[in-house]
C-alpha positions in Angstrom: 79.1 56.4 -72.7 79.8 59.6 -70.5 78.6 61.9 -73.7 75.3 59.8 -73.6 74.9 59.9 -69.7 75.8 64.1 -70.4 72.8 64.0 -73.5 70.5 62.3 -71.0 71.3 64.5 -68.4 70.9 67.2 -70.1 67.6 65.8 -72.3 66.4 64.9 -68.6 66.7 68.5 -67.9 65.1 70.0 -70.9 62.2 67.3 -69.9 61.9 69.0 -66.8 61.9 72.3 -68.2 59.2 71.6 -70.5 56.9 70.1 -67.5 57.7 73.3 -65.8 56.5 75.5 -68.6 53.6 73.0 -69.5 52.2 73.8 -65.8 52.5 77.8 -65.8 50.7 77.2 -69.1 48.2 75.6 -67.4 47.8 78.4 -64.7 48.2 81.0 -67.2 45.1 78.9 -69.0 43.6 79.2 -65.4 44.3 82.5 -65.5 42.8 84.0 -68.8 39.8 81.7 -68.1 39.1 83.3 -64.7 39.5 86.7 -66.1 37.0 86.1 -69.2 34.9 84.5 -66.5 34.8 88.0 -64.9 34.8 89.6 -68.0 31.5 87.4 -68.4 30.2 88.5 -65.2 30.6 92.1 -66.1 28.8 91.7 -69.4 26.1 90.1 -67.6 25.8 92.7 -65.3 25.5 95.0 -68.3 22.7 92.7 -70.0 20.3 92.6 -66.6 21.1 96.5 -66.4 19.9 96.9 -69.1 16.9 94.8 -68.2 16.2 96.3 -65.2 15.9 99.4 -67.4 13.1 98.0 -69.8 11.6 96.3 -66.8 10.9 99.7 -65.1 10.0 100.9 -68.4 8.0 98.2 -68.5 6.5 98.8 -65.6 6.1 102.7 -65.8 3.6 102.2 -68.8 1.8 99.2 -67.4 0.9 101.9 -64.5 0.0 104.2 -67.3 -2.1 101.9 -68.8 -4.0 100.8 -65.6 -4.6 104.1 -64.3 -7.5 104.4 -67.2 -10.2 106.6 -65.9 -8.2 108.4 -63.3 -5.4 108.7 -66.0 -8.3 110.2 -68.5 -9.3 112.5 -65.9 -6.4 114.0 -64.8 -4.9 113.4 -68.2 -5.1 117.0 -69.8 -3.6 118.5 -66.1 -0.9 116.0 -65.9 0.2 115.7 -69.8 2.6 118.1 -69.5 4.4 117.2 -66.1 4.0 113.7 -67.6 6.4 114.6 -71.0 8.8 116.7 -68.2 9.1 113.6 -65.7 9.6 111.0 -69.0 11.8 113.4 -70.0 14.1 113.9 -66.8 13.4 110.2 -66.3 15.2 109.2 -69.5 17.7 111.5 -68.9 18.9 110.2 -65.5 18.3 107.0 -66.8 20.8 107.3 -69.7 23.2 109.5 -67.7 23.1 106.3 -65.0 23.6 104.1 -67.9 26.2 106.0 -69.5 28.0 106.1 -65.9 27.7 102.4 -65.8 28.9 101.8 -69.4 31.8 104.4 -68.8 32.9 101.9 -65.3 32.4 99.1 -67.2 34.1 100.1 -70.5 37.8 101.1 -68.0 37.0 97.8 -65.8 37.3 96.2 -68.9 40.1 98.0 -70.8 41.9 97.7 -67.0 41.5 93.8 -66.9 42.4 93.7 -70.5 45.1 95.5 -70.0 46.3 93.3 -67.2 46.3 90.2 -69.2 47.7 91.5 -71.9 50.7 93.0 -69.6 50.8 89.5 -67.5 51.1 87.5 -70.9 53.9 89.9 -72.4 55.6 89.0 -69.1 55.2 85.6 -68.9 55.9 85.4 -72.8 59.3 87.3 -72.0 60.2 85.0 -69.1 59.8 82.1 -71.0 61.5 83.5 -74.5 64.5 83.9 -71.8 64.4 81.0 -70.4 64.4 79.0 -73.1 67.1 81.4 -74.8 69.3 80.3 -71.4 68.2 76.4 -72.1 69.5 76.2 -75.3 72.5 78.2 -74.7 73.0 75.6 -72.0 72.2 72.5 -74.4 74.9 74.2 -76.9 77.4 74.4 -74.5 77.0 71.1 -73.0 77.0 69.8 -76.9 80.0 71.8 -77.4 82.1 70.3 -74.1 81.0 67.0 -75.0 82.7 67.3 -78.1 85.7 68.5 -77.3 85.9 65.6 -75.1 84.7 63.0 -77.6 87.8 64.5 -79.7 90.3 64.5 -76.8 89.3 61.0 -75.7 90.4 60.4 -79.1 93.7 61.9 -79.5 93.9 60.1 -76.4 93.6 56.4 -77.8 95.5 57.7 -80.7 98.3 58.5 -78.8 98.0 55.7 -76.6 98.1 53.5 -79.8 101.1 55.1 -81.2 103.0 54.8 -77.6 101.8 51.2 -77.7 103.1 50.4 -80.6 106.3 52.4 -79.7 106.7 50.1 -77.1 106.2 47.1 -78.8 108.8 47.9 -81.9 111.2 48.6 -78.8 110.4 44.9 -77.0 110.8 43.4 -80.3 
């Protein structure tokens, strides 16, 4: 009876454990979900750059285009200062782009990185704790053996002095 009370107890105990871990499974869940939801965000943020970009694009030859005769006019003056502005344009333009895909690239190797280091630690706590759990279970298995087997030599010995006893009454 006491070893089963001792293998409940300590089965009660591993069932507690397991809830514990089950919930900072959860949260970590939580976690990596928030952070992909960022890493979501920052991808969007990429995307509508990258819009914004084609829209003013977009928008720089639609002025083009509607300029007609003004544009046909002045066309042969402003051709050249035309390819030189397109050109700077498209330069700051990339180098803007390049900046903001240079942030975003370490944002995201930093938040990776972060997880990644969070999860080895987490991972590590829990390879410990249930390293110390099981250590725990073996020892308690252990203890409850070794009384199992002196509860025995117990009875045995009681038996023998009972019987010792009786031959003497007789």
């Amino acid at each position: 009876k006491l070893r089963c009370e001792r293998l409940a107890h300590s089965t009660s105990q591993l069932t507690c454990a397991y809830a514990k871990q089950e919930k900072d499974l959860k949260r970590l869940r939580h976690e990596r979900d928030k952070a992909l939801g960022e890493f979501n965000s920052l991808k969007a943020k990429k995307q509508a750059n990258e819009a914004d970009r084609q829209r003013i694009e977009q928008l720089y030859n639609d002025l083009l285009k509607r300029s007609g005769e003004e544009q046909k006019k002045i066309y042969a003056a402003n051709q050249k200062l035309e390819k030189t502005l397109r050109a700077e344009f498209t330069a700051q333009l990339n180098e803007i782009l390049a900046e903001r895909q240079s942030k975003y690239d370490a944002e995201k190797q930093e938040m990776l990185q972060s997880i990644k280091e969070a999860y080895e630690m987490k991972l590590e706590a829990y390879r410990t704790k249930l390293s110390q759990m099981t250590n725990e279970v073996d020892a308690a298995n252990e203890k409850a053996n070794l009384a199992e087997e002196q509860s025995e030599e117990l009875r045995k010995s009681n038996e023998s002095l009972v019987s010792e006893r009786n031959g003497h009454l007789k």
